[in-house]
C-alpha positions in Angstrom: 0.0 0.0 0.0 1.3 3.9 -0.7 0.2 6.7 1.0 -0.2 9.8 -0.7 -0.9 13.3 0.7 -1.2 16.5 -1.4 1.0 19.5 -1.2 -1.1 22.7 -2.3 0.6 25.5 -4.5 -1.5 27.5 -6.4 -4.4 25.5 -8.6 -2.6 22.6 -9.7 -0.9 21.3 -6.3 1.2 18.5 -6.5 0.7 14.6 -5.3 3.5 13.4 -2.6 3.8 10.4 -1.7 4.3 8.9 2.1 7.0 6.4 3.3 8.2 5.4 6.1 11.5 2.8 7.4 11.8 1.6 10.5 15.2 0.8 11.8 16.9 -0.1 14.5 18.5 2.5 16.6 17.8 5.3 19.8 13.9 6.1 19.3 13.5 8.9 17.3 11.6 10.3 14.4 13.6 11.9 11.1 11.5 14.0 8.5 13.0 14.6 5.1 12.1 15.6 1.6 11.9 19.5 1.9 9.2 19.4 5.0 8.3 23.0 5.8 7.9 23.8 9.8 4.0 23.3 10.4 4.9 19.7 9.0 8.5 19.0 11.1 6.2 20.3 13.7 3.7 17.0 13.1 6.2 14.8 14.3 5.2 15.4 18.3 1.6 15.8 16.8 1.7 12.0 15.7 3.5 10.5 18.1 1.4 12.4 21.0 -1.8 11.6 18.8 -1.0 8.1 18.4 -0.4 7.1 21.5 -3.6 9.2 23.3 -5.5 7.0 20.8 -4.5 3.9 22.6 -2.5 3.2 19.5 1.3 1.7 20.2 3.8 3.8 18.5 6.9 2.2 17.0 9.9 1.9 19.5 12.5 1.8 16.5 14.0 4.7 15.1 11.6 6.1 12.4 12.7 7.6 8.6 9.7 9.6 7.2 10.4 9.9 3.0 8.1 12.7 1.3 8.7 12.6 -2.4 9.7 14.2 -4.9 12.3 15.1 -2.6 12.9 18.3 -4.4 9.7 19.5 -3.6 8.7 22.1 -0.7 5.9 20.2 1.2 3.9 23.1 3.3 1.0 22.4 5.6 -0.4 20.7 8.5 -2.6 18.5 6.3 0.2 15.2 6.2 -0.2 14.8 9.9 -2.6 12.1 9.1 -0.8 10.7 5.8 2.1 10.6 8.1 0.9 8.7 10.9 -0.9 6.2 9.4 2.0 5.4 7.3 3.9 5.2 10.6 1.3 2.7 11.9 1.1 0.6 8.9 5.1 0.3 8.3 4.8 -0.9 12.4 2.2 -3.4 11.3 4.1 -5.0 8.9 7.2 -4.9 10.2 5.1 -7.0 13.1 3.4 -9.6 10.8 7.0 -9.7 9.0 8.7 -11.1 12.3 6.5 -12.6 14.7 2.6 -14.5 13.3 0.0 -12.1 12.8 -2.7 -12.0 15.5 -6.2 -11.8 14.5 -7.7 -10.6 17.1 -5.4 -7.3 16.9 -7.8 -6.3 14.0 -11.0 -7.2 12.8 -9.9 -8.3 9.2 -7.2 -10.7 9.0 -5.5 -8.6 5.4 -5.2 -5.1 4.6 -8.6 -4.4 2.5 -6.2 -2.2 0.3 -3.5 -4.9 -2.3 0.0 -3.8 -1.2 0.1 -2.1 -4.7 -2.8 -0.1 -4.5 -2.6 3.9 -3.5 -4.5 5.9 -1.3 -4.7 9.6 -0.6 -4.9 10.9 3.1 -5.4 14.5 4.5 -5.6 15.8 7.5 -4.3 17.7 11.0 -3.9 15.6 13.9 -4.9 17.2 17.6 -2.6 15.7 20.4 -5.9 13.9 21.6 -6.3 11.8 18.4 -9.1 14.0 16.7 -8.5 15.0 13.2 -9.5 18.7 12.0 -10.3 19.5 8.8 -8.0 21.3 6.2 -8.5 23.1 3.3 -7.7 22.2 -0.6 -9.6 18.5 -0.1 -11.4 19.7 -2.9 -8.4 20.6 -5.1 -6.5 17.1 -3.4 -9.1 14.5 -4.3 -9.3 15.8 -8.1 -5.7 15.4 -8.2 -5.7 12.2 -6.7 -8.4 10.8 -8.9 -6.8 12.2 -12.0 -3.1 10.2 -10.8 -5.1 7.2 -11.0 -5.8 6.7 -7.0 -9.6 5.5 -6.2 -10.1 5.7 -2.4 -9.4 8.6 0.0 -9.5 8.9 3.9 -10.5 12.7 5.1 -11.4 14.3 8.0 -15.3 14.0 8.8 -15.8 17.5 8.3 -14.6 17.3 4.5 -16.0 14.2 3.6 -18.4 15.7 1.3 -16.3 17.8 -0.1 -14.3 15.3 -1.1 -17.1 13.1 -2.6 -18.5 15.5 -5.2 -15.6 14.0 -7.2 -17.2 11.5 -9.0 -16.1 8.0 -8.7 -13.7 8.6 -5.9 -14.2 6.3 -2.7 -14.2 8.4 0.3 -13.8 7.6 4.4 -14.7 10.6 6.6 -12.4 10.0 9.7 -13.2 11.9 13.5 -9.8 10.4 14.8 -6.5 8.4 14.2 -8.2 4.6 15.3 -11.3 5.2 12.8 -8.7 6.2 10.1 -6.3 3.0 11.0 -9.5 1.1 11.1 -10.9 1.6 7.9 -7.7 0.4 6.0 -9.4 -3.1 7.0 -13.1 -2.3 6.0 -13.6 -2.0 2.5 -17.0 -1.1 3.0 -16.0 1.6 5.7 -15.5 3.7 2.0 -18.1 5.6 0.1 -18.6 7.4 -3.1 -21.2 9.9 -4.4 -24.9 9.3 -5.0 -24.7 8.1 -8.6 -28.4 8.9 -8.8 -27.5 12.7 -8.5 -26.3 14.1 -12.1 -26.4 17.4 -10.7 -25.7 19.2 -7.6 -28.8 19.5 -6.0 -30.7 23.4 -5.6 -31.6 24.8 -2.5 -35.5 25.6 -1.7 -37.0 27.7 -3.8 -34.7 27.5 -6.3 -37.0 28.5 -9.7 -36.9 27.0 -13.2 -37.3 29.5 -15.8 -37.0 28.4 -19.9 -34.9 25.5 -18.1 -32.7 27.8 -16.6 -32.7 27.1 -13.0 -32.5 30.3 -10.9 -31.6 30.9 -7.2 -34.6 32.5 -5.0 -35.0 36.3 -5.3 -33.9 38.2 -1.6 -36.5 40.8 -1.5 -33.4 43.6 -0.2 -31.6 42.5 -3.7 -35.1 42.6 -6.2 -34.7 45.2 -8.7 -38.2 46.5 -7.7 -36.7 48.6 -5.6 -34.4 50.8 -8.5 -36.9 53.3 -9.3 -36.2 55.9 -12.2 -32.9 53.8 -13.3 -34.3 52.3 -16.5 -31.5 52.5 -18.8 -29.3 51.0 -16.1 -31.4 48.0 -15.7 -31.4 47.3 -19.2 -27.6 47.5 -19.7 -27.4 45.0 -16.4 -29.6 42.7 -17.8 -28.4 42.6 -21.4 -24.9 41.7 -19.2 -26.1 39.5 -17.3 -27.7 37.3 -20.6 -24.2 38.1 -22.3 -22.0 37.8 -20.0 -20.3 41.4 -20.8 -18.5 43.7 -19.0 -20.0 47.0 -17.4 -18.9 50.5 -16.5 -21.7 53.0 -14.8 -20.7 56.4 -14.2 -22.7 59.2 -12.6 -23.1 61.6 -10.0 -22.4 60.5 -6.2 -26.3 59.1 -4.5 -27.8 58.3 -8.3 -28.2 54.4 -7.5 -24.5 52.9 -9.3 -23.6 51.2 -6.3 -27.8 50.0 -5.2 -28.2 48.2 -8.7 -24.9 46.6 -9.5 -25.1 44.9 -5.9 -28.5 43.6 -7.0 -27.2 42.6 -10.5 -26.1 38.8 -9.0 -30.1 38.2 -8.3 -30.8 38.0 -12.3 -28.3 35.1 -12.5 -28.9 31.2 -12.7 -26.8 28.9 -10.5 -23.7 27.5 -11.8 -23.8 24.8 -14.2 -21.8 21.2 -12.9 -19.0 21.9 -14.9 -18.7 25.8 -13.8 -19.4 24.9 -10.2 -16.0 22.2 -10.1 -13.5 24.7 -11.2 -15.0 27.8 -9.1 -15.3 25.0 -5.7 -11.7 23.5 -6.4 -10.5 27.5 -6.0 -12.8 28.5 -3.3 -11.5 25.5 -1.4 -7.9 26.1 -2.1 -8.5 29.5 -0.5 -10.1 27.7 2.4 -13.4 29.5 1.6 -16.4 27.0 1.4 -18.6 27.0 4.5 -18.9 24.1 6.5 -22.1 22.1 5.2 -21.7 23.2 1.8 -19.5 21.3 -0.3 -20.1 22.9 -3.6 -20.3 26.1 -4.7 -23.5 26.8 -6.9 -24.2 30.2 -6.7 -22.1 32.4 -9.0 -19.5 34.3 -7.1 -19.7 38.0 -6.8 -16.3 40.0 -5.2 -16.1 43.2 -4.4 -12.4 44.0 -2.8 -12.4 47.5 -1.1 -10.4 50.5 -2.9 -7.4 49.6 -0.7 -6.5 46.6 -2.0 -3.1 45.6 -3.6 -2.1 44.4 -7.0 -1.3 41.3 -5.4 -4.4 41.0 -3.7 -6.3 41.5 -7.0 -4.4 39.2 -8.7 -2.9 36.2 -6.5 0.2 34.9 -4.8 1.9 34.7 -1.0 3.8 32.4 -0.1 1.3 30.0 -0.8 0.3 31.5 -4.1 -3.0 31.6 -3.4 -5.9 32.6 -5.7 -6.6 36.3 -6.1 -10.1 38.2 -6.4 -10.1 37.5 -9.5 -9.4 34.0 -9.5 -12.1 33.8 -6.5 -14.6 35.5 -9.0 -14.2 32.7 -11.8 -17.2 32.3 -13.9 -18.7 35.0 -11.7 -18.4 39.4 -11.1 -15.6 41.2 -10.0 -17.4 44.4 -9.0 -15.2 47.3 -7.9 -17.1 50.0 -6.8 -15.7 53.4 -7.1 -13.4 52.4 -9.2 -11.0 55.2 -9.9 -9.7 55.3 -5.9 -8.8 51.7 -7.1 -4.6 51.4 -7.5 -3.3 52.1 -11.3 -1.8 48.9 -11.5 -4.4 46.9 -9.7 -6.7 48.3 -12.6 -4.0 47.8 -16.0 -3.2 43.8 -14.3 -7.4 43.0 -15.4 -6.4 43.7 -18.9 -4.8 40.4 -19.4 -6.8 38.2 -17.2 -10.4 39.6 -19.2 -8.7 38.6 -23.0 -7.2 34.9 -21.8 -9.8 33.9 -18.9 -6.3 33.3 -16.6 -3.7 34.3 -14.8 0.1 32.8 -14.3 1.9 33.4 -11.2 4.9 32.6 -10.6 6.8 32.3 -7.2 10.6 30.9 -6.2 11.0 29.3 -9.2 7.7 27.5 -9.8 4.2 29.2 -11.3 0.9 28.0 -11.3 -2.4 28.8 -13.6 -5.5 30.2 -11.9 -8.7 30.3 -14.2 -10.0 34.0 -13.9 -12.6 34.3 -16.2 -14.7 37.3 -14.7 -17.3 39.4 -15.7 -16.0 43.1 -14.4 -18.3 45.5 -13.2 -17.0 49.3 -12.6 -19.2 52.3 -10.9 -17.6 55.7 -10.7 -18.3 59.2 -11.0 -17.9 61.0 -14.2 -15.1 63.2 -12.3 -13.4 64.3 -9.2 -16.2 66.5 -7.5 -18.9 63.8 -9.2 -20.8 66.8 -11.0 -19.3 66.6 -14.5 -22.0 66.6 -17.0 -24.8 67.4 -14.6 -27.7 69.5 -15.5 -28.2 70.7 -11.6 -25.1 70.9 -10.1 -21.8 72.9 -11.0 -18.7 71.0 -11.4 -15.7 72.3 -10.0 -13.0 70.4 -11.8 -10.8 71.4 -14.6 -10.6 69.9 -18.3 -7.4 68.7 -17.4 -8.7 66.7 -13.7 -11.2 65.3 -15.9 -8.6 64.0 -18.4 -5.8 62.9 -15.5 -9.2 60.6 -13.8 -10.0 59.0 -16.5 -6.6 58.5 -17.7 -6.3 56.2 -14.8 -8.1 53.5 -16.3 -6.8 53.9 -19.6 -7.8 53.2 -23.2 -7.0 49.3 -23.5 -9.3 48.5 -20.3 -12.1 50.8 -21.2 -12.0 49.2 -24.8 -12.6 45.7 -23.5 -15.4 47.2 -21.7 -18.8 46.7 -23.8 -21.3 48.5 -21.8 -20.8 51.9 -21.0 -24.1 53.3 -18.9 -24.3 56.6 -17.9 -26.3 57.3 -15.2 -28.4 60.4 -14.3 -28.4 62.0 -11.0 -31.8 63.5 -11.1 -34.7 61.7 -8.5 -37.8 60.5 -10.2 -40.8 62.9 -9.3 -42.7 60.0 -8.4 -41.4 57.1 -6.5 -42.6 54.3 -9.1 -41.7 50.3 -8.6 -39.3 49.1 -11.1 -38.8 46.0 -13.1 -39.0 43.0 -10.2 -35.8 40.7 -10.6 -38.2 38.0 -11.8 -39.5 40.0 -14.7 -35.9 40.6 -16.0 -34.7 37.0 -15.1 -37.3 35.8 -18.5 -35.1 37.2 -21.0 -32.1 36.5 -19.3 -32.7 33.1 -19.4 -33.8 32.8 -22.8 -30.8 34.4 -24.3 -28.5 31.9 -22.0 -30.8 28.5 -22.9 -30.2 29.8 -26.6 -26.4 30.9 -26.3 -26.0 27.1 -24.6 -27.5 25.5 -27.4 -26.0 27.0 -29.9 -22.4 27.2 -29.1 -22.0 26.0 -25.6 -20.5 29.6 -24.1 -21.7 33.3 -23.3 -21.5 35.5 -26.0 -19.0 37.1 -24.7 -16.6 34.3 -25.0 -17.1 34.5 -29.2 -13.9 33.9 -31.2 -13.6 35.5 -34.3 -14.4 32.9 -36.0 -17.7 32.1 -34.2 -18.6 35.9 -34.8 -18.6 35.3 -38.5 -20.7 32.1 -38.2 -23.1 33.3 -35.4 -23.3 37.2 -35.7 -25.1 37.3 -38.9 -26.6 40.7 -39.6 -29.5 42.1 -42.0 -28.9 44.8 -44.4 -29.8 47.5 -41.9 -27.3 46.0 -39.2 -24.8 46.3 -41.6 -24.6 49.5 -42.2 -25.3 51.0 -39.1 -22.3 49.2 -37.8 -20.3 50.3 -40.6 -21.8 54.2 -40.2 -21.1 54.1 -36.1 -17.9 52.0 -36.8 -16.7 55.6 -38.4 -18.2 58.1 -36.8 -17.1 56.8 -33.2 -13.6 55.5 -34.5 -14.3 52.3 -33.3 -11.5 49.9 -32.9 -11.3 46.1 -33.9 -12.2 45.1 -30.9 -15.1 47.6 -30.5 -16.3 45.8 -33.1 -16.4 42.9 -32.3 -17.3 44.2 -28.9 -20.8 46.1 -30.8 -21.7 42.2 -32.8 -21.9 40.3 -29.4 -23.6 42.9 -27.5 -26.2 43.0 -30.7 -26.2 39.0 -30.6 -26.9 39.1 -27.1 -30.0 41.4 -27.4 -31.3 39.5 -30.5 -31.2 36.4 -28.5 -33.2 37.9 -25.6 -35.9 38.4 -28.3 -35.3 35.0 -29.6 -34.2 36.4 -33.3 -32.1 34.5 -35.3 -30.8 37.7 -37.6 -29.3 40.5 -35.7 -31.6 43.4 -37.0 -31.3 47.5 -36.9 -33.4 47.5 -33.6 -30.6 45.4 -32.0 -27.6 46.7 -33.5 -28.7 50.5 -32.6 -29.7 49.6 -28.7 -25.7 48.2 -29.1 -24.2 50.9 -30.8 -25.8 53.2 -28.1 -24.2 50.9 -25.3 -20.4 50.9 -26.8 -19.8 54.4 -28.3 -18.4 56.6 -25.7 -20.7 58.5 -23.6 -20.3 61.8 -21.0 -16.9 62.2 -19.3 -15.7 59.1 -21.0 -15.4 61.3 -24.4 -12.1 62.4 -22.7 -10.5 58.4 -23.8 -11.4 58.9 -27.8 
């Protein structure tokens, strides 16, 4: 039998496997293979855990191997791997030199063939209890993809660890149940093969087949009164999957309605939720009791936040906000107090839909693809543009603000909403969540259908196939594609926005209607005339 524990560094992570000799000598336990502190540490962890268990630990002298030896193992998660392979090396050094006695354990065989692997996680308290750690998610998927079948967890992670399909999974509350199991074959368990899909919480509703989360009445739309043009460009994102940019005067409802916009989205689809879980669990983020992640994730990382913060790394080269908002919204509100860099390091992540980071000579790929969402005011004092209030900044503070998120971000921005400051006269109900969520999930049941993806996600390629265009389309694009100098990309940016809004009307061709309403969207608007 091998042990196998996992070593986490970035997404990927690295298998490492367990061994352990047992020689004769002055008792004493030797780690080697690159073992950081928290795991030289384990060493009084498992010997003191062992032996509060009622367990007998090994009087030789013990030689713990992790391999690759040129890799840096960090983490209290091998206490477990470590003392079971401590306990199993004793056992069979036992039944090697003296007949093996039955009544010692219940089966009379390891229930696992001597060539067979298994992965164990976990951090051993000096009583024997096993606490749960985090990256099972990100372990087990390893493990399952390096060929091994059975896994023994802490309790508290066992379902985390079986929404990998086909692996066989022991939740252990101490070091004895963990031992134990290695001679129960049925001790292991896998996930409900009658569930295909995670399953939706209460209330959850089906709209067009789209299934939807239930509607918080503090996050329903209902409430954005006098905002209409706003709504629309959210939900013509939210069917699209495009990025957003709302700019107006401070108290005109920016902030109110893009923290609503996650209530016009559907849950995560099986093969979204796996990646977005494996990251949230790498960053130690999934709640206890739920082992999956199926709502889509929305960030929103305060003004002060670094580059590195935004983007990934540590020592541990953990996932970034924008990793931890894959297949999900970034939203960074007030946008321009953001750092410079912070803002230029999305440009990269938005195109490719990831991010490398690299750290002491190794790097790692985090997925990021992110829908960004950006509120800001039109200028320094907020008034710029405003038919009630007098602005107090200079042509040249309007130009240095706007500079800061310069032209290449702004260009991969499609939706460009700018908001007015002036209060309705009447206070009038708007469009209820549920209203807006019927488009929505027509456009995404069509988009699936048709080429698997958002729209947003279009290649070239796919925009010639998909993105056909009447007569009318044609040359208002053309006409708007000159008068606004749009670029390439603007473009392209102006077909998938139409696409999108022909599909939430269930049109084949993208007409004139749609192509205006995403012309109007694109072409630079207000203060943002200052980035032609």
């Amino acid at each position: 039998m091998q042990i196998f524990c996992f070593s986490p560094f970035g997404y990927e992570g690295s298998l490492v496997s367990v061994e352990v000799d047992l020689r004769r000598g002055i008792p004493a336990v030797d780690i080697v293979g690159l073992a950081d502190g928290a795991i030289k540490e384990s060493r009084e962890r498992m010997r003191s855990a062992i032996m509060n268990s009622g367990l007998q630990f090994p009087p030789e002298r013990v030689l713990i191997n992790l391999s690759p030896a040129d890799l840096k193992k960090e983490g209290a998660g091998f206490d477990l791997a470590i003392a079971l392979a401590v306990l199993t090396a004793k056992e069979k050094l036992e039944r090697d030199e003296t007949a093996f006695d039955p009544d010692a354990i219940e089966s009379d065989s390891f229930s696992i063939a001597s060539d067979e692997s298994i992965l164990v996680m976990g951090e051993l308290e000096l009583n024997g209890k096993i606490r749960p750690v985090r990256a099972i998610h990100a372990a087990v998927s390893t493990a399952y993809d390096g060929g091994i079948r059975k896994c023994i967890v802490p309790k508290a992670n066992a379902e985390e660890a079986r929404e990998i399909d086909g692996m066989m999974v022991f939740g252990a509350e101490d070091v004895v149940e963990a031992f134990s199991s290695l001679f129960n074959p049925a001790a292991f368990s896998s996930r409900n093969s009658e569930i295909e899909d995670a399953e939706f919480p209460e209330g959850s509703l089906c709209i067009d087949g789209i299934y939807f989360p239930p509607v918080e009445d503090e996050n329903d739309f209902k409430y954005v009164s006098g905002q209409e043009l706003l709504v629309r460009g959210l939900q013509i994102a939210a069917a699209g999957g495009h990025n957003v940019i709302a700019f107006g005067p401070p108290g005109c409802g920016k902030t109110l309605s893009m923290m609503r916009y996650s209530s016009l989205l559907p849950f995560l689809t099986r093969e979204e939720s796996q990646s977005v879980t494996r990251i949230w669990s790498i960053a130690g983020l999934l709640c206890p009791g739920k082992n999956t992640v199926l709502k889509v994730p929305f960030r929103m990382p305060h003004q002060t936040a670094t580059t590195e913060g935004i983007c990934g790394g540590g020592p541990h080269c953990l996932p970034g906000e924008i990793s931890l908002a894959h297949n999900g919204i970034l939203f960074l509100d007030e946008a321009a107090e953001f750092r410079s860099s912070a803002l230029q390091m999305l440009r990269v992540p938005l195109e490719s839909g990831s991010i490398t980071l690299s750290r002491a000579g190794r790097s790692t790929v985090f997925p990021a693809s992110f829908q960004l969402l950006l509120s800001t005011n039109p200028c320094p004092c907020g008034n710029f543009g405003s038919s009630e209030k007098i602005c107090l900044c200079s042509s040249r503070s309007v130009e240095q603000y706007w500079r800061k998120f310069s032209g290449p971000l702004l260009d991969r921005i499609d939706l460009r909403i700018q908001v007015e400051g002036k209060a309705p006269k009447e206070s009038q109900p708007g469009i209820s969540s549920a209203e807006l969520r019927k488009k929505i999930a027509s456009a995404i049941r069509i988009q699936r259908k048709r080429q698997g993806k958002k729209n947003v996600f279009l290649t070239p390629s796919e925009i010639t196939r998909f993105c056909r265009l009447t007569e009318e389309a044609r040359k208002l694009l053309d006409k708007s594609s000159d008068r606004y100098e749009f670029s390439p990309r603007a473009v392209s940016g102006c077909l998938k926005l139409a696409r999108t809004i022909a599909d939430m009307e269930s049109k084949e061709e993208i007409d004139g209607v749609s192509m205006e309403e995403a012309v109007k969207f694109r072409k630079p608007q207000g203060a943002m005339e200052v980035m032609k």
